[in-house]
C-alpha positions in Angstrom: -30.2 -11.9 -18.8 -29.2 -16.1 -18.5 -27.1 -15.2 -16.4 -29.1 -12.6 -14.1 -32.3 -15.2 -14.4 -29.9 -18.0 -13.1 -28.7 -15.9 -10.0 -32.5 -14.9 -9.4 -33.0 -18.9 -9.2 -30.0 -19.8 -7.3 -30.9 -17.0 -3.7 -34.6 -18.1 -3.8 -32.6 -21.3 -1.5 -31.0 -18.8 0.8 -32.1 -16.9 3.9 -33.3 -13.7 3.4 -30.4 -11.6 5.4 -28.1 -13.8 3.1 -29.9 -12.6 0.0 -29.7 -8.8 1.2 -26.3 -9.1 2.2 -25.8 -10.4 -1.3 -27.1 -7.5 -2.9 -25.6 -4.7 -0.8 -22.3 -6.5 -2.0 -23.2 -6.6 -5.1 -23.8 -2.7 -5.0 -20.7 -1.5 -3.1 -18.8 -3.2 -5.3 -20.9 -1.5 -8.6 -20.5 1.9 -7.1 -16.6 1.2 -6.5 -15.1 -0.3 -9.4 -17.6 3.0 -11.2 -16.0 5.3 -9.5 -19.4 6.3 -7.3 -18.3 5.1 -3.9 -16.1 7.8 -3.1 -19.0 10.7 -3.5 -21.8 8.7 -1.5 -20.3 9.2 1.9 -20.4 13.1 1.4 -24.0 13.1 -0.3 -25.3 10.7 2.8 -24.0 13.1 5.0 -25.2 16.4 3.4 -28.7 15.1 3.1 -28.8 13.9 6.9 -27.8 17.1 7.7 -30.4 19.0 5.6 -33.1 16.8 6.8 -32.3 17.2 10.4 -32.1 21.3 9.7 -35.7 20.8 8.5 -37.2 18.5 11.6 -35.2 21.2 13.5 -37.5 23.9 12.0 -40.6 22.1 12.4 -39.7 22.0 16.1 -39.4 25.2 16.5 -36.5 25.9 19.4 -33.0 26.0 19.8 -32.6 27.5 16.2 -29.6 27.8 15.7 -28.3 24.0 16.7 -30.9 22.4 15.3 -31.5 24.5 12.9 -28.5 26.9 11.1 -25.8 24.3 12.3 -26.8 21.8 10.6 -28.0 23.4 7.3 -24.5 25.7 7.8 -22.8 22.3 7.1 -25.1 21.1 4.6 -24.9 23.4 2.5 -21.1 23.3 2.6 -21.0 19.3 2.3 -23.2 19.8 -1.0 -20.7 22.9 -2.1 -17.7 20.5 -2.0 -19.8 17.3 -3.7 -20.1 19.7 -6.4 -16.6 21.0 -6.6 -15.6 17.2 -6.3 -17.8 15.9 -9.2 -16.6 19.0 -11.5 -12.9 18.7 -10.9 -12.0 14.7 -9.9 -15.1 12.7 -11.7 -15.6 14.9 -14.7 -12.1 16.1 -14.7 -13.0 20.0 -15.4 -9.6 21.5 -13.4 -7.1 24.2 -13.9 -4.0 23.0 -15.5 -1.5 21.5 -13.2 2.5 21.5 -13.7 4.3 18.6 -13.7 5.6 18.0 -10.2 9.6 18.0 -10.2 12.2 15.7 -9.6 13.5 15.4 -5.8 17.0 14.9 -7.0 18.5 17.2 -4.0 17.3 15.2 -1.4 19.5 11.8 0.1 17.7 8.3 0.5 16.0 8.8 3.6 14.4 12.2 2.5 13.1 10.6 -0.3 12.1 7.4 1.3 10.0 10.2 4.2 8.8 11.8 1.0 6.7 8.8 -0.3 2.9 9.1 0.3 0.5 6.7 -1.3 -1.6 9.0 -4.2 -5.0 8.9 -4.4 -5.8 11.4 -7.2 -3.8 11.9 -10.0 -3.4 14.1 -12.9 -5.3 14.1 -16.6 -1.9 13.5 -18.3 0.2 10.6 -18.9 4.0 10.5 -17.7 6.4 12.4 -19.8 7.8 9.9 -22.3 11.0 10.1 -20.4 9.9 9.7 -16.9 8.2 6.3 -18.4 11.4 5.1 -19.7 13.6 5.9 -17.0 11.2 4.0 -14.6 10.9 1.1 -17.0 14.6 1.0 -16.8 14.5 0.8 -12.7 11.6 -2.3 -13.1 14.3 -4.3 -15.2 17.0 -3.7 -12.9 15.0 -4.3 -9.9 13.9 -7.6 -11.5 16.9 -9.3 -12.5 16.8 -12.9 -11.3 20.2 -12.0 -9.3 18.2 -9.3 -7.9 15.7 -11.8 -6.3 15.9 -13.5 -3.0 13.5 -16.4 -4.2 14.1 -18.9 -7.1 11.4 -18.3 -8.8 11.1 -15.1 -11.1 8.6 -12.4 -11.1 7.2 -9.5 -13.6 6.0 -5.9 -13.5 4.1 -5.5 -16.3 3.2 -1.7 -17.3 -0.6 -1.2 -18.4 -1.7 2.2 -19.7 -5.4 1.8 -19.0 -7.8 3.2 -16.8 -8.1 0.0 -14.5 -11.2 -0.4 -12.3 -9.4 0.6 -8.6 -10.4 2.5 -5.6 -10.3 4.6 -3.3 -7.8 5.8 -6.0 -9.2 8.1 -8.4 -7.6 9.6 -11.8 -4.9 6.7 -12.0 -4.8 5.7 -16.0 -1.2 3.8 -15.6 -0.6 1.2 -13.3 2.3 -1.5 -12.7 0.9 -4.5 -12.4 3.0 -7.6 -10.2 3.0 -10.8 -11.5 4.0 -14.5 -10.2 3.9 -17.9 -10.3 0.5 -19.0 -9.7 1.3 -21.8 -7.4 2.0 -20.3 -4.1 5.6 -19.3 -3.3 6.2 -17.2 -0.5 9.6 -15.7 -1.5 7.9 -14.9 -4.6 5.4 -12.7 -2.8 8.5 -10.8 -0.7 10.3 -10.7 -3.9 7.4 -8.6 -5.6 7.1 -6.5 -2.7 10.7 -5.9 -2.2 11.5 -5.3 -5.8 8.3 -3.1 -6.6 9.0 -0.6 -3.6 12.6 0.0 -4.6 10.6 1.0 -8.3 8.1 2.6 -5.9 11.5 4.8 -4.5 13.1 5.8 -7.7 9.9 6.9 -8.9 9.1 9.5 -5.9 12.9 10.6 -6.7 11.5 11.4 -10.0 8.7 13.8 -9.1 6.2 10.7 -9.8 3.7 9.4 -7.2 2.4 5.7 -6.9 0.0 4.1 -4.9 -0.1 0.2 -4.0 -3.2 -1.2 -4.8 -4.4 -4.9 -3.5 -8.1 -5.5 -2.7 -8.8 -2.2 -4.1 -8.3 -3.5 -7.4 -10.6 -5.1 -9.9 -8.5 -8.6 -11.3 -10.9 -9.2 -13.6 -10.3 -5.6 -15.2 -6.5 -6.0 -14.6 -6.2 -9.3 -15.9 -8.2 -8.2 -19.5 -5.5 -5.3 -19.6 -2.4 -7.4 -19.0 -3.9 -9.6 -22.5 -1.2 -12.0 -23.8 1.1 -10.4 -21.1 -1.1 -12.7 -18.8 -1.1 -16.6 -18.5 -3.9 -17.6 -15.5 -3.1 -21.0 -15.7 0.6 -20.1 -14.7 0.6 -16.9 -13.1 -1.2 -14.7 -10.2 -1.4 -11.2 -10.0 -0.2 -9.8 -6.6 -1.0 -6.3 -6.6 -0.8 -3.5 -9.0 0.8 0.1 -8.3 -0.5 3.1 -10.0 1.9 5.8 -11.4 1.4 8.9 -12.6 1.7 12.8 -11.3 0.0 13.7 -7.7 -3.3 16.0 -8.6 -4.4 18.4 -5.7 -7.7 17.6 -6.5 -9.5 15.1 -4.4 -12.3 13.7 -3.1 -13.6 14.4 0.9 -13.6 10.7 1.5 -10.3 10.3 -0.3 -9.0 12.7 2.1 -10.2 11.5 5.3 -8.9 7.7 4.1 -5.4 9.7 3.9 -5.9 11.4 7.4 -6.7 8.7 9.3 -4.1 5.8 7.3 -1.6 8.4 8.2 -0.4 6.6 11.4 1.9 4.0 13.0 3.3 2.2 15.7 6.1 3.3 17.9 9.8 1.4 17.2 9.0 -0.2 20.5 6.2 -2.3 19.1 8.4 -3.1 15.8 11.6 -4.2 16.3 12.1 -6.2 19.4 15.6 -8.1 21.3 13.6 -11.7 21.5 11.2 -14.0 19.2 8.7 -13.5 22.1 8.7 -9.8 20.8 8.0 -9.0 24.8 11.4 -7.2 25.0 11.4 -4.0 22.6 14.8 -3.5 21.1 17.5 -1.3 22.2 17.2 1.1 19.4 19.7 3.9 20.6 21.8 1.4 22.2 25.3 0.1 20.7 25.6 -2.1 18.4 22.0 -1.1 17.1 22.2 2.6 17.1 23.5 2.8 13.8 20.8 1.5 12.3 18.6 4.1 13.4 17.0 5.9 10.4 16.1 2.4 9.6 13.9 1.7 11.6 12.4 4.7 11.0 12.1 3.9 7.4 10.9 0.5 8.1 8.0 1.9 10.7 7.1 4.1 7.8 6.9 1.9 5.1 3.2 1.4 3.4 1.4 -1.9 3.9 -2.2 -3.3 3.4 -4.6 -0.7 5.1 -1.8 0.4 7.2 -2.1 -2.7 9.3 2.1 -3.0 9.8 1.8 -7.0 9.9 6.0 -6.8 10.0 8.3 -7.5 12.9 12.0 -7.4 13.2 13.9 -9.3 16.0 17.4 -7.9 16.1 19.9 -10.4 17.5 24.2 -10.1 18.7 27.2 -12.1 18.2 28.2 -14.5 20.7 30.7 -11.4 22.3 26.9 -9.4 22.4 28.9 -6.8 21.1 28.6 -6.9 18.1 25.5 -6.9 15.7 25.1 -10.1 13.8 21.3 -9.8 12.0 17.9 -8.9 11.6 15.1 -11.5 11.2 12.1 -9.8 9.8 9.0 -11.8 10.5 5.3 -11.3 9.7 2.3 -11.6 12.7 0.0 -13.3 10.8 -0.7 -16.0 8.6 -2.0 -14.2 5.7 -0.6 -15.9 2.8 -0.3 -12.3 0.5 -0.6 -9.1 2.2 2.0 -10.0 5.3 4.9 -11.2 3.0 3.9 -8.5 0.5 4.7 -5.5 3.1 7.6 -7.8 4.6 9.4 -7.1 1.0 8.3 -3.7 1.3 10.6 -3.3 4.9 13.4 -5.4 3.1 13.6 -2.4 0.5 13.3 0.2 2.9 16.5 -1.7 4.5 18.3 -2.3 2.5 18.2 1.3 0.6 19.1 2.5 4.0 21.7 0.2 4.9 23.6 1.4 1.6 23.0 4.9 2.3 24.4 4.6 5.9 27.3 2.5 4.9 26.6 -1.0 6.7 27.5 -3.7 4.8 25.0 -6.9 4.4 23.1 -8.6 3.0 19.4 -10.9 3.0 19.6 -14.7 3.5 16.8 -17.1 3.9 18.2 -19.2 6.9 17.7 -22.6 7.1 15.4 -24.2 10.3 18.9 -24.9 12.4 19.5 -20.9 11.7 16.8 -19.3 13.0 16.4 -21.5 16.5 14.1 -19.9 18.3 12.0 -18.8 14.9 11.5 -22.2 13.6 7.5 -22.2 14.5 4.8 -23.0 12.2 2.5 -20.6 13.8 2.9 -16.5 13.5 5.2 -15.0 13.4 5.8 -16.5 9.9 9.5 -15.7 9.4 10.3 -14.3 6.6 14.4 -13.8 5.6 17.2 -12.4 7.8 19.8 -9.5 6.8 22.9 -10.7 7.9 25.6 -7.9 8.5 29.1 -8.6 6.7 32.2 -8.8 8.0 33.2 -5.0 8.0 29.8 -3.9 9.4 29.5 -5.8 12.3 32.8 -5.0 13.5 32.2 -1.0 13.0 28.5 -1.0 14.2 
């Protein structure tokens, strides 16, 4: 009550817009670390409709548009509100099998696979599938694994954290680094937490990255001792668990619509300008086909694909010599964060195609042309050995 009695005080000096805006903040962010948010779309909609079925009626032509259309639809909207509340917010479902293991399928089929996963399962993973992922977060975390200096943790909660639009998630991994900013360090969890992001879809298990859509205070009092806030920062957390069929309407339009991206064209380009679009089916860049592909796929904050990649020849211009993957905007987190997510995606398919290389952080007399302090922001350079510039 202090507390609420000291806010009261502290808005009666701010305009009255302010104050409102402060309060329907406040609420959105109630009904959506509650798990609320993602009915009220739905029941706003349903009781729209209804009431515009009844001023229909009370006006008495064109019944069935303003009349049975809208109370059609209605009615329907409510039907699935209920269905939704029943089955995802109470959890009252029919039982659902474990999903299996994609074994069969090669790297890019399981990298195509991959879909964020907004509603999971009542169940925790199988004791097994936890260990064997545990066992890809240490390997994908050894300091020789890193591009950076500076070390990073995924730490594994088993809690219902306070997320959204994700519903059902009750295990998360949760990316830690240094609290002072270090931009490698934010590629680095990126980078390293989509290749655990890989191996877990070749498991049968679905994630889903989670950034703004997560509550830190609720992470942070999960993570405990695990967690030193005067040291570290918590980058983003990825919840795990088994995909559930079961899912909001809103949940599902969020996946319709996020379900797009740019054409190669607008991705990978010949020039630092990015105003000549790369000669993707061209030697000495056609090999490198299905990775671009998996790059223009890859998931990044609200789907916004902040990454670029400049592709550039040797001095013969026969002969690929690297990638420089940059970000087009400044933003000091999300950018760098899905820049490590393409790096993964690259290098997974680099392996898988057989092109040797590797990532290197070029110094300022290295990159030329990308030495600018305004966007792009470069990022780090994969640099094709020996053996695979001379067979791409």
């Amino acid at each position: 009550m202090t507390h609420l009695r000291l806010g009261q005080r502290a808005n009666r000096g701010l305009p009255p817009h302010n104050r409102r805006h402060g309060f329907l903040k406040r609420t959105k962010l109630r009904l959506q670390f509650t798990g609320w948010l993602q009915y009220i779309p739905t029941a706003a909609a349903a009781v729209l409709l209804l009431a515009a079925a009844l001023a229909g009626s009370w006006i008495g032509i064109w019944q069935v548009l303003l009349v049975r259309l809208p109370l059609g639809i209605g009615i329907l909207l409510l039907g699935a509100l209920l269905v939704d509340l029943v089955t995802v917010k109470l959890g009252v479902r029919p039982f659902e099998p474990v999903p299996r293991r994609l074994d069969e399928l090669d790297t890019f089929g399981v990298m195509h696979k991959r879909r964020s996963c907004r509603s999971f399962q009542n169940r925790d993973l199988t004791v097994s599938d936890r260990e064997e992922l545990m066992r890809a977060v240490h390997r994908h975390t050894r300091p020789t694994h890193l591009i950076g200096t500076r070390l990073i943790r995924l730490e594994y909660v088993a809690a219902p954290l306070k997320v959204w639009p994700t519903v059902g998630a009750r295990e998360f991994i949760v990316a830690v680094a240094p609290r002072t900013y270090d931009r490698l360090s934010v590629i680095d969890v990126g980078r390293s937490l989509h290749k655990v992001v890989l191996h877990a879809t070749r498991m049968g298990v679905a994630t889903c990255w989670i950034g703004a859509g997560a509550d830190q205070t609720s992470v942070v009092s999960h993570l405990g001792g695990r967690f030193d806030p005067a040291e570290e920062h918590v980058i983003c957390v990825c919840a795990v668990g088994y995909r559930s069929r079961f899912k909001p309407i809103v949940v599902r339009a969020i996946e319709l619509v996020q379900h797009r991206r740019l054409p190669l064209a607008s991705l990978f380009f010949a020039s630092p300008s990015f105003d000549t679009p790369l000669k993707v089916d061209r030697l000495p860049f056609s090999p490198f086909r299905r990775c671009y592909e998996a790059c223009r796929w890859s998931p990044s904050s609200l789907n916004t694909q902040t990454t670029r990649c400049i592709g550039t020849t040797d001095d013969s211009g026969r002969a690929m010599a690297r990638f420089d993957f940059c970000t087009t905007t400044a933003s000091r987190y999300y950018a760098p964060l899905g820049l490590g997510i393409w790096c993964a995606n690259w290098e997974v398919g680099c392996e898988a195609l057989g092109l040797p290389g590797h990532l290197r952080v070029l110094t300022s007399d290295e990159q030329g042309e990308l030495d600018t302090p305004e966007p792009p922001g470069y990022g780090v350079s994969w640099i094709a050995d020996p053996l695979g510039a001379s067979t791409a």
